[in-house]
VOSERO-524027 format. One record per residue (C-alpha): residue number from 1; x, y, z; residue in one letter. Coordinates in nm, 3 decimals. Example, Ala and Ser with C-alpha at 12.3 -4.5 7.8 and 13.67 -1.06 7.14 Angstrom:
2
@pagu: 1 X: 1.230 Y: -0.450 Z: 0.780 rolum: A
@pagu: 2 X: 1.367 Y: -0.106 Z: 0.714 rolum: S
This chain:
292
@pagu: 1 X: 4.210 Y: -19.919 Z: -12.552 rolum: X
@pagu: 2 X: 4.067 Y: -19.706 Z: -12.246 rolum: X
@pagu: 3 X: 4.303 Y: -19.427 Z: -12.147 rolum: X
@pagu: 4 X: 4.270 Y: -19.239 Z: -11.833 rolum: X
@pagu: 5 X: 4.527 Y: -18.982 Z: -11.747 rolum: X
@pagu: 6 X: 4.480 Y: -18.684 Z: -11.439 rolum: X
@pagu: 7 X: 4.828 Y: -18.575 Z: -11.354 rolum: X
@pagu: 8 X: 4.938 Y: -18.594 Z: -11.005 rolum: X
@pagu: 9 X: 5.109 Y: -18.403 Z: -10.770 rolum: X
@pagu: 10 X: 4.956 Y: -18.105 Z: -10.730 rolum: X
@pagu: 11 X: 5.017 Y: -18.076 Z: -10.319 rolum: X
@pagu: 12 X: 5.352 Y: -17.936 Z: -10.098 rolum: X
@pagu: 13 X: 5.478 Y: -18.270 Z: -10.097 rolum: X
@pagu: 14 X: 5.462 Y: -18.357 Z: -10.442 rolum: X
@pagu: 15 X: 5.794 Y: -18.443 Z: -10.638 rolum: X
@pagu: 16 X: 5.677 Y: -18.199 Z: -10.864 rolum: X
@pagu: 17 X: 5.787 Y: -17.971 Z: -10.590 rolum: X
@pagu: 18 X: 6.113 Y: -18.057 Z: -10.627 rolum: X
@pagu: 19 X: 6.194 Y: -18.102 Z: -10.988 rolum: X
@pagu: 20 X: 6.134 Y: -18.387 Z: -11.037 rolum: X
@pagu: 21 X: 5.867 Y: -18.617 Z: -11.185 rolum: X
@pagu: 22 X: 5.813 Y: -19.002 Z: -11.109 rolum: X
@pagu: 23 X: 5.612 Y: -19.220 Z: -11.371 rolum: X
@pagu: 24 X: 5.529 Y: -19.573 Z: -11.163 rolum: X
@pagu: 25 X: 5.383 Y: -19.827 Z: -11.362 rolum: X
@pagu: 26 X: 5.258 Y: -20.098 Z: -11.309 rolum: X
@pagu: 27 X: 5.215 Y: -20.430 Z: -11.504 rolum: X
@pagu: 28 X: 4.881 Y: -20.664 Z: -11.413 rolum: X
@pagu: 29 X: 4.745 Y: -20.990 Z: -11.573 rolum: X
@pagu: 30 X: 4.397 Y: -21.135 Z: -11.434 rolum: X
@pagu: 31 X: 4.446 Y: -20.949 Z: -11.052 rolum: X
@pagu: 32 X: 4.163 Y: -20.758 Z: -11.010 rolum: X
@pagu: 33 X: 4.144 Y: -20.868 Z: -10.621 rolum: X
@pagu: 34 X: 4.529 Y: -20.730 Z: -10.588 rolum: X
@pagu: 35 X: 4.550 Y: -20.494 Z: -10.813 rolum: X
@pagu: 36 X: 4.329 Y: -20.254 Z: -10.577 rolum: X
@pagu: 37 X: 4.595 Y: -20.321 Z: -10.277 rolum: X
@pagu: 38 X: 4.859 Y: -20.218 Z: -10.512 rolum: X
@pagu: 39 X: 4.689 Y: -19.901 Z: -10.616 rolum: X
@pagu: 40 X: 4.625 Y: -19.781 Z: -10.286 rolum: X
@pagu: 41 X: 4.964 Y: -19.835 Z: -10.155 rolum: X
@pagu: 42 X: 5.070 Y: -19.593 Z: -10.456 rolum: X
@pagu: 43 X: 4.835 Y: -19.326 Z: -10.409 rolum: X
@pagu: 44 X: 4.906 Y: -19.338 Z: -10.001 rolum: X
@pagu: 45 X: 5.257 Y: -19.212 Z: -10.069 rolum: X
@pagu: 46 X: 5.417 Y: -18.930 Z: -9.903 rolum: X
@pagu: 47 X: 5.522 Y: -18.789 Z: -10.164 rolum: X
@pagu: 48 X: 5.243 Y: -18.797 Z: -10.477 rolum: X
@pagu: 49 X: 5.346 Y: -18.959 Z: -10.806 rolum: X
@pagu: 50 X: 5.317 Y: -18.746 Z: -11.132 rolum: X
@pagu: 51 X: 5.140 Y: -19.017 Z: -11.275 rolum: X
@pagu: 52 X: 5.068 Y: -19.412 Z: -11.207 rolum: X
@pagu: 53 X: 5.003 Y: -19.623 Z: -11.565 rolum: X
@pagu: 54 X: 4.859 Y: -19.978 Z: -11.550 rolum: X
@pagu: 55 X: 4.903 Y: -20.134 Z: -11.829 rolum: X
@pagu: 56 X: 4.692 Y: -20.474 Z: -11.851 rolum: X
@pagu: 57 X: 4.837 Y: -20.753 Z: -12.051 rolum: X
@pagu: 58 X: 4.521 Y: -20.897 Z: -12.190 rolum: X
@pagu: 59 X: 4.334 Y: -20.942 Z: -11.860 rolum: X
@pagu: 60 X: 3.996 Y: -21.087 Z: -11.924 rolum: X
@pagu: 61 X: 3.882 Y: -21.038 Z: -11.531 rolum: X
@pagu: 62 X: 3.728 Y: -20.745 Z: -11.378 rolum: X
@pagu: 63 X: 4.028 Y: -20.519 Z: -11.415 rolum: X
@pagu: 64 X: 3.907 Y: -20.290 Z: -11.672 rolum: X
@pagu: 65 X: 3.598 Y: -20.211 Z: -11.472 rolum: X
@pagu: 66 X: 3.780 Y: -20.127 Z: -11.116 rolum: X
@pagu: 67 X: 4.032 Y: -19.897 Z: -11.248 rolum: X
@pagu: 68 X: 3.771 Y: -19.731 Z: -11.473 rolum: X
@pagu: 69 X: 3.517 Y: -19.688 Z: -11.201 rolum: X
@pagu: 70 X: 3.774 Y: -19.681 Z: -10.910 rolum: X
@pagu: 71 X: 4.087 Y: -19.468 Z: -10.975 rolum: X
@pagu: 72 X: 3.999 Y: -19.219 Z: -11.261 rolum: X
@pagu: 73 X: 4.332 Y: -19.045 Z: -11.209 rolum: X
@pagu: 74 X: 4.557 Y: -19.367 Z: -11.328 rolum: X
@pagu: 75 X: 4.636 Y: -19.403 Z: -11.699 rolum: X
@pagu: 76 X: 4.520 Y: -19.751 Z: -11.788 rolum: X
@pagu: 77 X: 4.672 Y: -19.930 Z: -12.111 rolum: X
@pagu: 78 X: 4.480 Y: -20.286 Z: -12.230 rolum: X
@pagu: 79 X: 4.679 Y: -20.484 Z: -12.466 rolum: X
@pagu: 80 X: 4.722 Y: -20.862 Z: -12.574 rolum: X
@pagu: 81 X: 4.888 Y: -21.088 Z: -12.385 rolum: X
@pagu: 82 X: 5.270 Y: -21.047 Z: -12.460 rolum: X
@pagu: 83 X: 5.417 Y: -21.086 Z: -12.118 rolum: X
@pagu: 84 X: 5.555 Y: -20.877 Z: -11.803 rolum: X
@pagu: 85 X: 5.835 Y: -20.785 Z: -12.005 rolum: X
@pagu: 86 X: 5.596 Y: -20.647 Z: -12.262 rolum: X
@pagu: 87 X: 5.367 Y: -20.493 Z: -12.029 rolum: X
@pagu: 88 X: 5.694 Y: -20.317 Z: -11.862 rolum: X
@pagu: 89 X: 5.808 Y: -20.142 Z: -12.203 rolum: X
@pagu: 90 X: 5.513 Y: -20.057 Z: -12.275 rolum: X
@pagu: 91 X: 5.485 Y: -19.856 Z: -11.929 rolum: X
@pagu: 92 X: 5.829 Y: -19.722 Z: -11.986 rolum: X
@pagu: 93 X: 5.738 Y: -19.618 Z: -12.307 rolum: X
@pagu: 94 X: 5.436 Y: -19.429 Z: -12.241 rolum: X
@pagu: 95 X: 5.555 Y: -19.245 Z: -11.921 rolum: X
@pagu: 96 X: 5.642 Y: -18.883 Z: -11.890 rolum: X
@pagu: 97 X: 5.847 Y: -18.921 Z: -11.571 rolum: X
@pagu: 98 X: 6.213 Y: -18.832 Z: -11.533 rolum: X
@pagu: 99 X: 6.223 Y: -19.116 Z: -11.342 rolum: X
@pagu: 100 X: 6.069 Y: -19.477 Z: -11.311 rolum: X
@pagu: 101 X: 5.909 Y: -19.666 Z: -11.082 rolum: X
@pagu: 102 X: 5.818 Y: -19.970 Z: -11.085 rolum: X
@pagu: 103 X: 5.563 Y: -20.185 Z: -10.883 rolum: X
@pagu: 104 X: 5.393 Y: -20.618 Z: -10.933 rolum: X
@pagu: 105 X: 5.041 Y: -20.608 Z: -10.893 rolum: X
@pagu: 106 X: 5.059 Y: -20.852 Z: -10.647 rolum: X
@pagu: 107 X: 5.297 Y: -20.647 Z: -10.431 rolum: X
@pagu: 108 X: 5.265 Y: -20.307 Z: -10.207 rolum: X
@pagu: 109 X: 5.435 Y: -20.011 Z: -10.103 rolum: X
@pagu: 110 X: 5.469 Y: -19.881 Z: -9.726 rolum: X
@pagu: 111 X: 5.361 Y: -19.508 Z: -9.716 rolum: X
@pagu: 112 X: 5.759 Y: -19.381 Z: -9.704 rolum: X
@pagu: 113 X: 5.847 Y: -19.553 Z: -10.011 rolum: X
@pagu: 114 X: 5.908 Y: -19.292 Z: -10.270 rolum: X
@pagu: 115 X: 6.031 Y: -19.022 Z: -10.008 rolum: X
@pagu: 116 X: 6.252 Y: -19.287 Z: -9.843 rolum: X
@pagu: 117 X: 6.425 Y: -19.323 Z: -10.191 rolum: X
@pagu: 118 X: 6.438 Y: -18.954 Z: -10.318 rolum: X
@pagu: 119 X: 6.592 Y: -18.838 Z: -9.968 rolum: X
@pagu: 120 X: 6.868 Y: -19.087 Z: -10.056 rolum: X
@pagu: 121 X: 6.922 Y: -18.934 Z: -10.413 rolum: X
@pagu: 122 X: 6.904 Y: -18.603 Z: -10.323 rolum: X
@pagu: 123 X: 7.227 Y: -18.707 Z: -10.062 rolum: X
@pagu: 124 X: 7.405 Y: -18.906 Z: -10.419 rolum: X
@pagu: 125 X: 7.280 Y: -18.689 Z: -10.720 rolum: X
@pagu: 126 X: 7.524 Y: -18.896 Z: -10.958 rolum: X
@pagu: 127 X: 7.296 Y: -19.258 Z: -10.883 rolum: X
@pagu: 128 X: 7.057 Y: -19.331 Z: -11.118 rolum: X
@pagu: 129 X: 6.935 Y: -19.650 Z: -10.940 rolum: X
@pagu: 130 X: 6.813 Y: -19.700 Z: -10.590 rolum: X
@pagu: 131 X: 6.640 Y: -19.983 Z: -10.452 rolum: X
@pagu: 132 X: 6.576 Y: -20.114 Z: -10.095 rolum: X
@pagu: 133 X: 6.494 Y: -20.385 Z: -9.856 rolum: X
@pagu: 134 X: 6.155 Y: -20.577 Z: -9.860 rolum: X
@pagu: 135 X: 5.930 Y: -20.767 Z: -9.641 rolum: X
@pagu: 136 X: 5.833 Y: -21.094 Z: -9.720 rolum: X
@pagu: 137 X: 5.471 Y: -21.251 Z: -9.684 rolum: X
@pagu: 138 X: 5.381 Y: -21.609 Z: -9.817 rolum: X
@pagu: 139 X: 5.102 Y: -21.781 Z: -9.767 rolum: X
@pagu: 140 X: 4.945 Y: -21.462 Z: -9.599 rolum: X
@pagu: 141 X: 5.264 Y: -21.543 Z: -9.283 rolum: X
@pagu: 142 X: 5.592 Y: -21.334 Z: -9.280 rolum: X
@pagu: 143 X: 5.871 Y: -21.530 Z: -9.348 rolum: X
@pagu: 144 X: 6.234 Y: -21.406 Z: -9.327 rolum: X
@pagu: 145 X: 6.461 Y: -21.418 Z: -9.665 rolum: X
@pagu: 146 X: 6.765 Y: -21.647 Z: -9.684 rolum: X
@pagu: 147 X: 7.090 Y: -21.476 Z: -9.685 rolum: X
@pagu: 148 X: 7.139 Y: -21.555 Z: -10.086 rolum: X
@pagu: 149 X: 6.831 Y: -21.292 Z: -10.126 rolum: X
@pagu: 150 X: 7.022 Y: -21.013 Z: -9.888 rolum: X
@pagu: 151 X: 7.017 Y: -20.693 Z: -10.048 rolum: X
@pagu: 152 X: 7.351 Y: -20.513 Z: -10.113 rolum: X
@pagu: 153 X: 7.435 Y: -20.155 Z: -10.312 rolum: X
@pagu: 154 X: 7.742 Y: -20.013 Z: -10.450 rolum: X
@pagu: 155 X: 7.937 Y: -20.237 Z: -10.792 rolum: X
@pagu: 156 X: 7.695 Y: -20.548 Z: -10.713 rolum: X
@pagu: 157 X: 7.752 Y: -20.707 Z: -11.048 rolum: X
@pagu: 158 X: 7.920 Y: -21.014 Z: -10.896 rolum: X
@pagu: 159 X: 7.625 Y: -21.077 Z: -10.640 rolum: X
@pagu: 160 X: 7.385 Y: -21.054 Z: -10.897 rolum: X
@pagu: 161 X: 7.484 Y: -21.381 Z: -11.108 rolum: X
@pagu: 162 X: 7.386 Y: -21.604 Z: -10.855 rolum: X
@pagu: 163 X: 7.013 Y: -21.517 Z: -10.891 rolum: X
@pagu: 164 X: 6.793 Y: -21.187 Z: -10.961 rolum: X
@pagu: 165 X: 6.871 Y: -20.957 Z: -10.606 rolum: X
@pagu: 166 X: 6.693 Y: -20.625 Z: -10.707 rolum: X
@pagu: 167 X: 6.317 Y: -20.678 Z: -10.665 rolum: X
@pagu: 168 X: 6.151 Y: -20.433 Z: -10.983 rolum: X
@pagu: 169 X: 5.897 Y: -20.377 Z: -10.662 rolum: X
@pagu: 170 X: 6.187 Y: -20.178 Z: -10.508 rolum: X
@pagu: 171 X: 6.359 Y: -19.952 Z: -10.761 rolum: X
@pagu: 172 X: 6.332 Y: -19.587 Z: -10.897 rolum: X
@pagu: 173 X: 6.532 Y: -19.569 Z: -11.185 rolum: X
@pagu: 174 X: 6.602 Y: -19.255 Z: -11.371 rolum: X
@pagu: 175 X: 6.480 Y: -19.303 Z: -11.766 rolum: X
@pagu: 176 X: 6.823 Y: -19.201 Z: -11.906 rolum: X
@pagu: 177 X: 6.926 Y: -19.603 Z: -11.780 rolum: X
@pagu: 178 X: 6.648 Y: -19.703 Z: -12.031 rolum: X
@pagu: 179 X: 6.826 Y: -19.476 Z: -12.307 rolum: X
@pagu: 180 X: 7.155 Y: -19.597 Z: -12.205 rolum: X
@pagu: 181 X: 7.069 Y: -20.004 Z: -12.142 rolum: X
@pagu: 182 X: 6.763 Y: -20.103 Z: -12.341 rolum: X
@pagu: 183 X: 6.470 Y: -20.219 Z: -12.197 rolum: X
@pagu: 184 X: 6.337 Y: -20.547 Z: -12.061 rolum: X
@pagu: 185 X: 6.415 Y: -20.833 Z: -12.315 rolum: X
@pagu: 186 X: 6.040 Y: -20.960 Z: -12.403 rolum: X
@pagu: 187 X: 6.187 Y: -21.283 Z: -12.530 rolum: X
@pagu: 188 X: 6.250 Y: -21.450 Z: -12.172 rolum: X
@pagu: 189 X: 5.922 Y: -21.551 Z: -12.023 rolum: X
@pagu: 190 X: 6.060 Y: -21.558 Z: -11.685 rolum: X
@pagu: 191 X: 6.401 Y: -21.400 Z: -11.538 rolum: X
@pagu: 192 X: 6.357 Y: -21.087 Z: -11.750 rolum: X
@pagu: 193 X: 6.443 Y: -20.853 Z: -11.397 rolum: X
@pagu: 194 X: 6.787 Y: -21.065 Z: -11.389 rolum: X
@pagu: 195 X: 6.910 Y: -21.016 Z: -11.726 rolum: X
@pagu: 196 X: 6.831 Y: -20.634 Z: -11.676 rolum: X
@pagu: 197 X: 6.993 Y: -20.616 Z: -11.351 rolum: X
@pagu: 198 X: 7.283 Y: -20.780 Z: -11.525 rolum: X
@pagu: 199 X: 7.294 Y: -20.548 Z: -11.767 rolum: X
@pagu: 200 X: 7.258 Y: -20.189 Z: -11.581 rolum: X
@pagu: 201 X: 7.498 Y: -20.313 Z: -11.291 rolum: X
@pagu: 202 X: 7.767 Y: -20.394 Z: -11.525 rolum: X
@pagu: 203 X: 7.753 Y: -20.037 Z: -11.583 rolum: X
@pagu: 204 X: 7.613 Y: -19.854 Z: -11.291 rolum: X
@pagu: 205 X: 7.673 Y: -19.841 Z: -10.919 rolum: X
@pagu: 206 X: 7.343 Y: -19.894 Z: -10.754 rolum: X
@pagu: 207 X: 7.206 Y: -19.693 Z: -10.447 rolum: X
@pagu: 208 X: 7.036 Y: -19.904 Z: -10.141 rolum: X
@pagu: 209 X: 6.801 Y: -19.770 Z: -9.866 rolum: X
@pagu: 210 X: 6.882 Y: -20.061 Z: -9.583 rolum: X
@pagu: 211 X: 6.457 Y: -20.020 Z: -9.498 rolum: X
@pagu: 212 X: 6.182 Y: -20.195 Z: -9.513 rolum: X
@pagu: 213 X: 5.968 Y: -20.013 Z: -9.737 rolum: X
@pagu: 214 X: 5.777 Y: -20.300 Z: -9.972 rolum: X
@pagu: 215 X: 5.578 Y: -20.588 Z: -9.917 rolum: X
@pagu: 216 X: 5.606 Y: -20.879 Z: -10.161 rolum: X
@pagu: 217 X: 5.371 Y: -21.131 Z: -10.157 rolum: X
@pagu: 218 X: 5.421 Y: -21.491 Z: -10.260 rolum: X
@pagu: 219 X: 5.233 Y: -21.818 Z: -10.280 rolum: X
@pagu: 220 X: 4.980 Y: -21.777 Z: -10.460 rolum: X
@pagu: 221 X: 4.909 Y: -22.005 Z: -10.836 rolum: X
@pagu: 222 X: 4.989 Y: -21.770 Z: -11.081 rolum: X
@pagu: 223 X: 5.333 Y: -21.661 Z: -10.958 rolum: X
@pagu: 224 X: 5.563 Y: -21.685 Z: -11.313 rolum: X
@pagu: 225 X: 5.842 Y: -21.916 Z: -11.086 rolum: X
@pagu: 226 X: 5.541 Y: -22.182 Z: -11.074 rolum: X
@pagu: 227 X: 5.458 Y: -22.215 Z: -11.465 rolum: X
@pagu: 228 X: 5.863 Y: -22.274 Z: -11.613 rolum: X
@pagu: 229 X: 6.071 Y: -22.574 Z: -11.484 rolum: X
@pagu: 230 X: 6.395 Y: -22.510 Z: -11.496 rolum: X
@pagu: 231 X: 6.456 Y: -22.148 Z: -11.452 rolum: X
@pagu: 232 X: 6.830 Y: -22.151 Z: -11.473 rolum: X
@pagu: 233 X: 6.794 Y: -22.215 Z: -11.860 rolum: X
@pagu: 234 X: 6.674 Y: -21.811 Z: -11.871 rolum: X
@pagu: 235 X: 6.960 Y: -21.721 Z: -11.652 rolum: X
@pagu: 236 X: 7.203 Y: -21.946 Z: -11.902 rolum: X
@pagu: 237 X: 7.079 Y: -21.699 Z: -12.178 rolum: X
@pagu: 238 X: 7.112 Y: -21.385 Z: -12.006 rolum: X
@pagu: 239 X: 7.475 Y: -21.474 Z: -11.898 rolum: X
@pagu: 240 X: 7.557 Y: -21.592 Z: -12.272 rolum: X
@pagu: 241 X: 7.408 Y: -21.214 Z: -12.387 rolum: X
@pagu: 242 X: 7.608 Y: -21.011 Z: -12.159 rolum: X
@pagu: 243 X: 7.943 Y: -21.275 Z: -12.200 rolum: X
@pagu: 244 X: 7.857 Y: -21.173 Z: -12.596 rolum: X
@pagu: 245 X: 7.865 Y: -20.808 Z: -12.554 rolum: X
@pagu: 246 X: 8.154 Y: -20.600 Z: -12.506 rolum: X
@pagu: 247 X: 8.066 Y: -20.461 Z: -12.143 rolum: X
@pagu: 248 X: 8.228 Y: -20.692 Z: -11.932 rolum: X
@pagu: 249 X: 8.643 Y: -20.692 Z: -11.846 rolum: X
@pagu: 250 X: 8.831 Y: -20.859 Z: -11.546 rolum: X
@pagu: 251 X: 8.750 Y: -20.998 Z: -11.265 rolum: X
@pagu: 252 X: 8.365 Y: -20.979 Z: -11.372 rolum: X
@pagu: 253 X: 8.393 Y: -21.158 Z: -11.710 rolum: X
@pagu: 254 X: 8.586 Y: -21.433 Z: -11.560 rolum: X
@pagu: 255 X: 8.309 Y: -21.458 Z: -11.261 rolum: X
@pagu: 256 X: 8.033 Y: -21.462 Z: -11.544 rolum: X
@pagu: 257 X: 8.214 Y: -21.735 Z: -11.705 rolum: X
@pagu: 258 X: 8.216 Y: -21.944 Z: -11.402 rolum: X
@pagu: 259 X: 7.871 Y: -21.873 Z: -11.310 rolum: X
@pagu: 260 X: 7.736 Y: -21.999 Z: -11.651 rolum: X
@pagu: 261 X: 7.964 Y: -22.340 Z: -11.641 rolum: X
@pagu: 262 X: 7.752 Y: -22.348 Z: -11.265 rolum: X
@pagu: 263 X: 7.420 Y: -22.287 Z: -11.448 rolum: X
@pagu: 264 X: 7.473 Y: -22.515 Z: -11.705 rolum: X
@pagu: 265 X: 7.579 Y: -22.786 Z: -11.511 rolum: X
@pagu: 266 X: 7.263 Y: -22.751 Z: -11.265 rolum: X
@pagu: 267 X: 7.011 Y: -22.748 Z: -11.595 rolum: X
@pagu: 268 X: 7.165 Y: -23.047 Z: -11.702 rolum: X
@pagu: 269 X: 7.124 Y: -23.231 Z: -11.353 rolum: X
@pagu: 270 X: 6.785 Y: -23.142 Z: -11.407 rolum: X
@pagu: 271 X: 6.731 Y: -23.199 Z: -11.742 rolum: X
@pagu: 272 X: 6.858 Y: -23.560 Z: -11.628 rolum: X
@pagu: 273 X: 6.572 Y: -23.603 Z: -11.392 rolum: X
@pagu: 274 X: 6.335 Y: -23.493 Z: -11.641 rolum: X
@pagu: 275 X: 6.430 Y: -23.740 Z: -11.886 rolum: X
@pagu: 276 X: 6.504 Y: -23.444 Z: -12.116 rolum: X
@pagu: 277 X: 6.793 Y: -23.580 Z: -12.290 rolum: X
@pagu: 278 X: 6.839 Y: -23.410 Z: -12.604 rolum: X
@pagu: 279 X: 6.855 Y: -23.094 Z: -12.384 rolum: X
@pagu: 280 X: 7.053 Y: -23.271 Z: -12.173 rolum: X
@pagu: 281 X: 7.336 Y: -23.309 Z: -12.495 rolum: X
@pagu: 282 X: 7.259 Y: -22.955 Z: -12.593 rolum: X
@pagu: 283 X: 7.392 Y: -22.786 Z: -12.258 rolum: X
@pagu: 284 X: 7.655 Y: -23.076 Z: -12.265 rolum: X
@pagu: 285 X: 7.799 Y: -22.909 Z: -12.573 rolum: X
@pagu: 286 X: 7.748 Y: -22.539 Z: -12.446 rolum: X
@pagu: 287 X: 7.956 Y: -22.620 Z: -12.126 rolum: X
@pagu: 288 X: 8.191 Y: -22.815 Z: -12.304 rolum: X
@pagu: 289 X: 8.275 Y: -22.534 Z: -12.514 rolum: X
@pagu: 290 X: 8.290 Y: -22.307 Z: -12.255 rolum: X
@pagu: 291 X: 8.552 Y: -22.483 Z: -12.052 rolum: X
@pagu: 292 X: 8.798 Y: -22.512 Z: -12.360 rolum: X
């Protein structure tokens, strides 16, 4: 394990300066060529991180060798291949910060980011969650979201079950939400940022800053969206976890319930195609018992 650590923040603009401390971490698997545009999006912040931690889920590229020879101030974490989820907790679990920031290797920040966000607490001192809009590049063009991605703040439980709506990119969440929630659930390969979104807004109103201030790219082969068919079948077990625990009343458990009858139907339509039928008679039971 290599282990870097210089502790940021030591300028007027730091958050240090203002009592509080940001840990941003960020997960990376075999992106050595966009790991360094990550990186320098972080350290060209405003406002100066205490401390950025990459934690490398088994790379075997040439990420060891640019953080070691190219940013001596990050802390840099190798471990074996377990998964973003895995490479998440791990970053949560190592960080000092009070709060938590999180950021894709294959994504950016604009310059503002951090002091866009902290402005916005500093106005709402009770949030614990603020995340905010995004730019969109695929295929190295801009392309504009649909309207089922918009972004939204306030109780957004409901307009999360559709589909994940808080990009990890995006947020700075305060570590007692960690404490509170749990972390990210390392057994879904895929759709682990849904089922935690799921979880903390059935809980927690959520701060937005209606700006621009990421840039997520898309397109490219190793995108997790690309390797699972199917991906309703992750959102069918996060919806069956939070149905099972006790944190849901109303109008939102009844909107769950619908939303997982929707899921389970589309899996099975697709299942169909596949000529997957014994999964096909599996989620046949699940929504039949649902709808008794």
């Amino acid at each position: 394990m290599h282990l870097f650590k210089v502790l940021l923040g030591n300028t007027d603009t730091s958050i240090e300066t203002m009592k509080e401390t940001v840990s941003v971490i960020i997960p990376t698997f075999n992106r050595s060529s966009l790991l360094q545009r990550a990186l320098d999006s972080v350290l060209s912040q405003t406002i100066c991180p205490h401390e950025i931690i990459v934690v490398d889920d088994g790379s075997t590229d040439e990420t060891a060798v640019l953080v070691e020879q190219e940013y001596p101030v990050i802390i840099y974490f190798h471990q074996s291949n377990k998964g973003v989820s895995a490479a998440r907790n791990r970053g949560i679990r190592e960080a000092s910060g009070d709060w938590i920031a999180f950021l894709d290797s294959d994504d950016m920040w604009l310059p503002e980011k951090l002091e866009r966000q902290f402005e916005a607490l500093r106005a709402n001192p009770d949030m614990k969650l603020c995340h905010t809009d995004e730019i969109w590049i695929r295929n190295e063009r801009r392309v504009n979201p649909m309207k089922k991605h918009k972004k939204y703040g306030g109780w957004i439980f409901q307009k999360c079950l559709p589909l994940c709506c808080i990009s990890p990119s995006s947020t700075l969440i305060h570590r007692s939400i960690f404490d509170e929630i749990g972390l990210f659930d390392e057994t879904l390969p895929v759709c682990e940022d849904y089922d935690f979104w799921l979880r903390v807004t059935a809980r927690h109103l959520v701060l937005y800053v209606d700006e621009k201030l990421i840039i997520k790219y898309g397109g490219h082969e190793d995108q997790l969206s690309k390797k699972y068919w199917g991906m309703d079948r992750f959102r069918i077990q996060a919806l069956e976890k939070i149905l099972s625990s006790d944190k849901l009343g109303g109008d939102d458990r009844l909107a769950t319930e619908q939303m997982l009858a929707d899921k389970i139907q589309i899996y099975i339509q697709g299942a169909k195609k596949r000529g997957k039928l014994e999964e096909v008679d599996s989620y046949k039971e699940k929504w039949q018992t649902l709808i008794k």
